[in-house]
C-alpha positions as CSV (number, residue, x, y, z in Angstrom):
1,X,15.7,-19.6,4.5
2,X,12.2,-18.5,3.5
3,X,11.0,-15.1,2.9
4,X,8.6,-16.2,5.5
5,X,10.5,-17.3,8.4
6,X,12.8,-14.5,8.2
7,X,9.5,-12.0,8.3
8,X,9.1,-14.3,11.6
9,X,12.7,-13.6,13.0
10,X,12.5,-10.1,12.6
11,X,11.2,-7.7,15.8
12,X,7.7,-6.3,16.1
13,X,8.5,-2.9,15.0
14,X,10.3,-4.2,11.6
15,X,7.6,-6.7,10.9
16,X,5.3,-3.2,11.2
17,X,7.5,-1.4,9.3
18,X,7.5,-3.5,6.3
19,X,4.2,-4.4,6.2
20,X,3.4,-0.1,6.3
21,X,6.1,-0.3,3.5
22,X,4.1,-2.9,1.7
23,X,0.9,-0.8,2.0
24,X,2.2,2.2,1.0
25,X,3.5,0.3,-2.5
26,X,-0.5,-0.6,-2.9
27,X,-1.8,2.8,-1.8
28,X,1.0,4.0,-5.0
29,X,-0.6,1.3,-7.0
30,X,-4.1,2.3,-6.6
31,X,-3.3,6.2,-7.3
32,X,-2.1,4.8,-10.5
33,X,-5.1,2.8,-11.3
34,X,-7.6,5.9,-10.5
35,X,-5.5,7.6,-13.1
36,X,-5.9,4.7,-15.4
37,X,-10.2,4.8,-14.6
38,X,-10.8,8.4,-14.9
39,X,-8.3,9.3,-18.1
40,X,-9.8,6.2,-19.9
41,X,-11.3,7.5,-23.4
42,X,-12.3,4.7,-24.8
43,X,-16.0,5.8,-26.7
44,X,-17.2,2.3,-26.5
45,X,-17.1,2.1,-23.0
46,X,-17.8,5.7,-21.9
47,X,-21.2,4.4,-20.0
48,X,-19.1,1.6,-18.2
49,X,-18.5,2.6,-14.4
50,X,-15.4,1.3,-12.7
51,X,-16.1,-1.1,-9.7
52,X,-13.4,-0.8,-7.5
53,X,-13.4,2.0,-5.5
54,X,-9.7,3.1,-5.9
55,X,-9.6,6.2,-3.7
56,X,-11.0,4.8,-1.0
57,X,-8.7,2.0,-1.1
58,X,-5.7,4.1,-1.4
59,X,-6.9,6.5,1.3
60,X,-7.4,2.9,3.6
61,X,-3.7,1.6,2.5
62,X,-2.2,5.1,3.1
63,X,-3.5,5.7,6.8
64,X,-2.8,2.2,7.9
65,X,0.4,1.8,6.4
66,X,1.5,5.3,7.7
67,X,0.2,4.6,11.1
68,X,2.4,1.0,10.6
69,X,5.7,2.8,9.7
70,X,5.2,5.1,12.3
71,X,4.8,2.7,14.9
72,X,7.7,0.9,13.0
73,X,9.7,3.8,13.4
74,X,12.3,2.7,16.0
75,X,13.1,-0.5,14.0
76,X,13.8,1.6,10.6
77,X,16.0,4.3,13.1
78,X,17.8,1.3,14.5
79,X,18.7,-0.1,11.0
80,X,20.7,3.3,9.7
């Protein structure tokens, strides 16, 4: 079996709860790459601006995905 058809077998409130789960490991990933953009030294490149706005991504992953695992809360409750 596929990861995706057992995605598709599980219930509503998993499928929310691992997708707020999945959102939360990019919201963690784009703190990280923030970190990355505003420590970088590098003289060279000092006048060179990031383009991705990581902090607004990471705020966008965090409140969805929170708002998923909350709504996916009687799935993960269920599971223990």
């Amino acid at each position: 079996m596929d990861v995706i058809t057992s995605f598709e077998l599980l219930s509503d409130a998993a499928q929310l709860a691992v997708i707020g789960g999945l959102l939360w490991a990019f919201a963690g990933f784009a703190v990280l790459m923030e970190r990355r953009r505003v420590k970088h030294r590098d003289v060279a490149q000092l006048e060179q601006v990031g383009w991705v706005p990581w902090t607004g991504l990471f705020m966008g992953a965090a409140m969805i995905g929170g708002g998923c695992l909350a709504m996916g809360l009687p799935a993960v409750i269920g599971a223990l």
